[in-house]
C-alpha positions as CSV (number, residue, x, y, z in Angstrom):
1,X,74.5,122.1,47.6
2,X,72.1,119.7,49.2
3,X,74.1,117.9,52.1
4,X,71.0,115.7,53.5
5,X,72.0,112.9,51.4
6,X,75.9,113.0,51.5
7,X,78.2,110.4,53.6
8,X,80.7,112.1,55.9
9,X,83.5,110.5,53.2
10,X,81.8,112.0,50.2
11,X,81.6,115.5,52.1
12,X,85.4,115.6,53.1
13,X,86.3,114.3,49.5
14,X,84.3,116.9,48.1
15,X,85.2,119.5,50.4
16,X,89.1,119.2,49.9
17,X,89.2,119.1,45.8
18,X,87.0,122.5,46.0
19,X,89.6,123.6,48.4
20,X,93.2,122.2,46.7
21,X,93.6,119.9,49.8
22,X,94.4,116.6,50.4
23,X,93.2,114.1,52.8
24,X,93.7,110.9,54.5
25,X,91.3,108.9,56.4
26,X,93.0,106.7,59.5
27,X,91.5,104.7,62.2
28,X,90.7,108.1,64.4
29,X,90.9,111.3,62.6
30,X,90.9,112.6,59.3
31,X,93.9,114.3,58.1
32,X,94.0,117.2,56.1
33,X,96.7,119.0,54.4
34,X,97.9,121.2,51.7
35,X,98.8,119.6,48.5
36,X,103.1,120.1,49.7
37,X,102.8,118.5,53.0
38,X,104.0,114.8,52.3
39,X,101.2,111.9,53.9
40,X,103.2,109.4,53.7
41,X,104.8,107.8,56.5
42,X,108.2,107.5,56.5
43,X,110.4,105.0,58.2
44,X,114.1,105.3,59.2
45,X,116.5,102.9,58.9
46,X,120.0,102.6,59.6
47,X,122.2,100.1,56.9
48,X,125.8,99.2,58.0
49,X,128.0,100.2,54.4
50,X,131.8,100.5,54.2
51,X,132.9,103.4,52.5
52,X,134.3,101.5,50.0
53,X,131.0,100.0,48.9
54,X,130.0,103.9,47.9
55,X,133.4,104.6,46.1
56,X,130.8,104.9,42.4
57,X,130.4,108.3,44.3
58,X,134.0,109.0,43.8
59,X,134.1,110.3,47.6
60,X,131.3,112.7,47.4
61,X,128.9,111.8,50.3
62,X,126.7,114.8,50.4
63,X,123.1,114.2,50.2
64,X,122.3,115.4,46.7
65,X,124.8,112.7,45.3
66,X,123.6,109.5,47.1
67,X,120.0,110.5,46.6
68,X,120.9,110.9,43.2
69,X,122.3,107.7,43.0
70,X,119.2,105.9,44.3
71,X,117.2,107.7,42.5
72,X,118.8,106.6,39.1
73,X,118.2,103.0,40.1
74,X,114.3,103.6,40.7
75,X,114.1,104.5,44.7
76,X,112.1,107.6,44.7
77,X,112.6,110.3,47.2
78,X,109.1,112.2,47.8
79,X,109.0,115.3,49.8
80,X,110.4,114.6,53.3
81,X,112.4,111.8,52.7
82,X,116.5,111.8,52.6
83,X,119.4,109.6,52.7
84,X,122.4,110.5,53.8
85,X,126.0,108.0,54.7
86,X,127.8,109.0,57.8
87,X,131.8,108.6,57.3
88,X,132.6,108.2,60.8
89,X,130.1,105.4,61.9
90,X,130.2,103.7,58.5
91,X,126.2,103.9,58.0
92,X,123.8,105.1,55.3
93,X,120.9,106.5,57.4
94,X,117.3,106.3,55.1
95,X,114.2,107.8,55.8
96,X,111.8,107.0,53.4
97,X,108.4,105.3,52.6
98,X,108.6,101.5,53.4
């Protein structure tokens, strides 16, 4: 492979789909990772809900059923992210991509 005419992008790109690797260029480094690691930033946010707003989940609060529930109405949940609603402080707590 002849490298004296390749830009630093083009060498990483290629680099990383010979290897199975993703990449993501930000304002001071280059980050590399296997194709499992998530790359996308997540936020978390914190929603005020009364229990009784979540009562289509018939009481059951654990993760897999509110993801679930999201997830039928189009939110995706990628790698990393989760939603979970805390009874005792009356709050859905969301991390996920903005």
């Amino acid at each position: 492979m002849d490298l004296d005419n390749i830009s630093l992008g083009d060498a990483i790109d290629s680099i990383c789909r010979s290897a199975n690797l993703q990449y993501r260029i930000e304002e001071n480094a280059v980050v590399i990772a296997a194709p499992d690691v998530p790359m996308d930033d997540f936020d978390t946010v914190i929603y005020p809900i009364e229990e009784e707003m979540l009562g289509m989940l018939d009481g059951d609060y654990s993760k897999e059923s509110i993801e679930t529930y999201f997830m039928d109405r189009g939110i995706p949940f990628p790698e990393g992210a989760k939603c979970v609603y805390d009874p005792a402080i009356s709050r859905l707590i969301v991390t996920n991509t903005p």
